[in-house]
N, C-alpha and C positions, 0 to 999 in steps of 0.2 A: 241727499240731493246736492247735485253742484250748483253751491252759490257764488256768483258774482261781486265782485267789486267793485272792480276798474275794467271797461272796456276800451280799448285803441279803436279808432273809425281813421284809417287816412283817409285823404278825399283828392282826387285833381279833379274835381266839378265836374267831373262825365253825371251821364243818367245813373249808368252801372254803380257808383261812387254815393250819389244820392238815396238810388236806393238801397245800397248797402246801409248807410245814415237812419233812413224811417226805419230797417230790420231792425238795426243795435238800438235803437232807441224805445223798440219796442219791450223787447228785452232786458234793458235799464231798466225801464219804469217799472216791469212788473219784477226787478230782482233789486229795486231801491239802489243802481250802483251808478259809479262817478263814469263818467263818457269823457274819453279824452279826443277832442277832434283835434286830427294833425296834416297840415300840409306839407308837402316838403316840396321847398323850392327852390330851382338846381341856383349853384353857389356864384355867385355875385358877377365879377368884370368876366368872368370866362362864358357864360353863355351869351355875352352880346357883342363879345369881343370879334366873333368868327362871324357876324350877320352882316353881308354888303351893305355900303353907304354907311356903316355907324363910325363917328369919328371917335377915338380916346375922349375926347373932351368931355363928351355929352355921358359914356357910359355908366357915370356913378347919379346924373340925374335921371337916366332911361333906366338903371335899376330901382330908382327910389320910386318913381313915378310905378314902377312893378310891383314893390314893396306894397305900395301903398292902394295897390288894386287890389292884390293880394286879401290886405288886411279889411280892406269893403266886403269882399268876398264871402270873408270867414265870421266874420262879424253877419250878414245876411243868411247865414247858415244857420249858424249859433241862434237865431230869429228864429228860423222854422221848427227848430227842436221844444216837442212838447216837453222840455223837463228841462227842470233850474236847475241840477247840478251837471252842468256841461263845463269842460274848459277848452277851449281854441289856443291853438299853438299850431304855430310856421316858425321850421327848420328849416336851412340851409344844406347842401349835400348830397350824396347818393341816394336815390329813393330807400330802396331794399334797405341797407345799412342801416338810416337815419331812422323810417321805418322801425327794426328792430331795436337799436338803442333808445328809442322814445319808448320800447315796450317794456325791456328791461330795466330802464329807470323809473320807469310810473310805475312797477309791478303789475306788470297789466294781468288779466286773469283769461282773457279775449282778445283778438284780433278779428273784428269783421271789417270787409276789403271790398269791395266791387271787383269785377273782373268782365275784363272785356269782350271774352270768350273767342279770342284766336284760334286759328285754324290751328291743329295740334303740328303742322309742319312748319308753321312759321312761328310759334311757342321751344321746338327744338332748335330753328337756326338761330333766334334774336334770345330765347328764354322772355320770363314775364318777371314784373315784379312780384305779383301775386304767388307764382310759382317758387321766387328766392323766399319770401318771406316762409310761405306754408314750410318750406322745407328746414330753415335754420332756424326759425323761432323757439323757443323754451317754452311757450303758452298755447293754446290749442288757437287755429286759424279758420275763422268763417268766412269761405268766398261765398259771395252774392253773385248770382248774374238776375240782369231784367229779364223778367220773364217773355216770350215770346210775342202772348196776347196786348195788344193795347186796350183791354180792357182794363178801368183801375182794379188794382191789387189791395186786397187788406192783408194787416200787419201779420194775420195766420196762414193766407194764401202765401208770402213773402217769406215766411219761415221755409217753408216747402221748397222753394225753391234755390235755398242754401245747401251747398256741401262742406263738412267739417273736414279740413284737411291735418 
């Protein structure tokens, strides 16, 4: 049987994202392995640099104040997860890239992902992250999507609804 170790969960706090989170977790706990939860968040002066009305001056407080949401965030996350071996980390960078370099440096064993389930035409003009990682990763990749019903979902219903890319 394939056993785990180290699972990757990125997260940009969508639902999708979430519920990819309670799948790997599920998972984790019944394979005893470490869940690396990672955000990645685009790199510093340059996303605020192009938003009308921001002056230079303010950009490296309006990033820290970011930072530091950020870090709430992940930290309220790491809260919801039934299992004490979680680590939280937020990266700087490319999603996809940073994404895969966090995978290859933890040895990850997993990648499960949330997926926002784009129309396949608009997946070909923009691509997905979801789509770069499945494709260049070296570990096997789990996209989650939320299941249709708003019915709650348990952790076996939510397996179901994973495809292994």
């Amino acid at each position: 049987m394939f056993h785990l170790h180290t699972i990757l969960i990125p997260t940009d706090f969508s639902e999708s994202s979430h519920f990819a989170m309670e799948t790997a977790c599920a998972m984790a706990r019944d394979q005893g392995a470490h869940v690396v939860l990672l955000h990645v968040a685009p790199q510093s002066p340059a996303i605020i640099r192009d938003v009308p009305g921001f002056k230079e001056e303010h950009i490296h407080d309006d990033f820290k104040a970011y930072r530091q949401d950020i870090d709430a965030r992940m930290s309220r996350l790491r809260e919801e997860v039934p299992l004490a071996n979680v680590e939280t980390l937020v990266v700087e960078g490319d999603v996809a890239g940073s994404i895969l370099r966090v995978a290859e440096r933890k040895a990850c064993d997993v990648i499960i992902m949330g997926t926002h389930g784009k129309s396949r035409m608009l997946q070909l003009m923009m691509g997905s992250v979801a789509a770069e990682v499945s494709r260049k990763a070296n570990c096997p990749v789990l996209t989650v999507r939320v299941p249709a019903t708003t019915a709650p979902v348990s952790a076996r219903e939510a397996a179901v609804a994973c495809t292994i890319a």
